[in-house]
C-alpha beads as a LAMMPS data file, in Angstrom:
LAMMPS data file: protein, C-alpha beads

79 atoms
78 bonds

1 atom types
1 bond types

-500.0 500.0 xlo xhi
-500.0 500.0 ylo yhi
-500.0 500.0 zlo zhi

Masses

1 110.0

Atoms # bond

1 1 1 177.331 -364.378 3.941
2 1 1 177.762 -368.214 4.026
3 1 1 179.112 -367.889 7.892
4 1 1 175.198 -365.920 8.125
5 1 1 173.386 -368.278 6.901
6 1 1 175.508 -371.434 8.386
7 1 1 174.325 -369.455 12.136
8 1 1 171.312 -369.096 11.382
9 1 1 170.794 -372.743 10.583
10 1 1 172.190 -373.644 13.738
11 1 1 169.700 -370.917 15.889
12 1 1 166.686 -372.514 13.559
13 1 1 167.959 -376.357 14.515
14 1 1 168.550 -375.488 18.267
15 1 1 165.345 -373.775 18.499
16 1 1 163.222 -376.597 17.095
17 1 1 165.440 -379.136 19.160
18 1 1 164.082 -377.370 22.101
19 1 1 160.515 -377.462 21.089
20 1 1 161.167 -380.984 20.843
21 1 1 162.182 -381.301 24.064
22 1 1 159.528 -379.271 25.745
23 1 1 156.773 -380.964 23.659
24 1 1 157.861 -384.555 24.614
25 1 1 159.103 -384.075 28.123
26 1 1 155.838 -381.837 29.774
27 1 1 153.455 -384.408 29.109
28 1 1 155.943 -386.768 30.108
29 1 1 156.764 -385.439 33.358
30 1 1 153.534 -384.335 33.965
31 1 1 152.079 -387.923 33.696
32 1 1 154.500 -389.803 35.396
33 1 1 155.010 -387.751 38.489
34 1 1 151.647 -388.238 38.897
35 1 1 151.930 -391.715 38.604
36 1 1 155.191 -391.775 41.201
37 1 1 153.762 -389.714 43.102
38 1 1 151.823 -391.968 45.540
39 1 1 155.119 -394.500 45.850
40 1 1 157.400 -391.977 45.951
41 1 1 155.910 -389.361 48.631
42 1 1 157.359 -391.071 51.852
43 1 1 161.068 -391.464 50.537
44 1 1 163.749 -389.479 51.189
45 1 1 164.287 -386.458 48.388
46 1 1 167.566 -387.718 47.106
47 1 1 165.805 -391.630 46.877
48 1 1 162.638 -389.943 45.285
49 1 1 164.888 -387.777 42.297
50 1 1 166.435 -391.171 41.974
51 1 1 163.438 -393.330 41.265
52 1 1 161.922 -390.535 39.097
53 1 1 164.497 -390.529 36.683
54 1 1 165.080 -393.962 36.565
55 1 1 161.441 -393.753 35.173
56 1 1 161.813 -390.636 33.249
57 1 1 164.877 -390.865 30.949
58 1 1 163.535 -394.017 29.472
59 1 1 160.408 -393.340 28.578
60 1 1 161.721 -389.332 27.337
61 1 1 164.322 -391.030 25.529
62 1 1 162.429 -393.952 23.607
63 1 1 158.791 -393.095 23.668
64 1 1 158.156 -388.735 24.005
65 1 1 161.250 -387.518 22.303
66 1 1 160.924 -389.568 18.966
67 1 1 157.000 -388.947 19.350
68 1 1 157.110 -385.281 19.850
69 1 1 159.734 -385.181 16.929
70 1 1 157.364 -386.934 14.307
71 1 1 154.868 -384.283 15.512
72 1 1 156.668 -381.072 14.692
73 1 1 157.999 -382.933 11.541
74 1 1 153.984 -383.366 10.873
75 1 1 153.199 -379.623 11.909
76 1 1 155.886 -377.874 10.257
77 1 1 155.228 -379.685 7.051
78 1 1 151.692 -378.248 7.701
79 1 1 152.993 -375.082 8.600

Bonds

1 1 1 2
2 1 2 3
3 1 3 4
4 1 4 5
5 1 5 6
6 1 6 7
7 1 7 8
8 1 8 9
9 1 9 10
10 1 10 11
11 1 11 12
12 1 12 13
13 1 13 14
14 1 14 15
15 1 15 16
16 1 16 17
17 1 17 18
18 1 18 19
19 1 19 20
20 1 20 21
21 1 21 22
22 1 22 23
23 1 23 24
24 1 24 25
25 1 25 26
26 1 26 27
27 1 27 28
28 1 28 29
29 1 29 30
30 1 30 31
31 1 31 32
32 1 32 33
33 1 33 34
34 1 34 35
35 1 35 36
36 1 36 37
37 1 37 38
38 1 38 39
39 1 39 40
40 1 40 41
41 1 41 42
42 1 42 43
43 1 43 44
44 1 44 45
45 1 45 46
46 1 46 47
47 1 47 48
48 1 48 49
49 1 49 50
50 1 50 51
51 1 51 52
52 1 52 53
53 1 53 54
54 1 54 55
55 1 55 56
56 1 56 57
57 1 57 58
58 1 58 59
59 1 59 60
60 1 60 61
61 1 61 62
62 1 62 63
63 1 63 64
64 1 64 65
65 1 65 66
66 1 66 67
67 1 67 68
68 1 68 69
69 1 69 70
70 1 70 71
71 1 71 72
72 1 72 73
73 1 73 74
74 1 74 75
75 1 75 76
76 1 76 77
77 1 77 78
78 1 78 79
């Protein structure tokens, strides 16, 4: 029963992990490609990715992530 409930923890981390993810990187994405967009339309698709996610991992990795995280810890306190 322990090996049960040890899986299950896992499935209930991994699945929050991803809501996470999706939570912080949407509005993320969403916001700067907008913002790139306009520099980035006349470059070459490989030189375009590049520049994007130069921006991207960043600001997903030190500002949305961590954000998005203290939300759901907010919401499923809530919840």
């Amino acid at each position: 029963m322990n090996s049960r409930s040890n899986m299950s923890h896992k499935l209930h981390s991994a699945f929050w992990r991803v809501v996470v993810g999706c939570i912080g990187l949407y509005p993320t994405l969403l916001i700067v490609l907008s913002l790139l967009g306009p520099l980035t339309r006349n470059l070459s698709f490989p030189l375009m990715v590049l520049v994007e996610v130069v921006v991207l991992v960043p600001v997903t990795q030190l500002v949305s992530f961590p954000l998005a995280g203290w939300l759901v810890s907010r919401l499923r306190r809530i919840a």
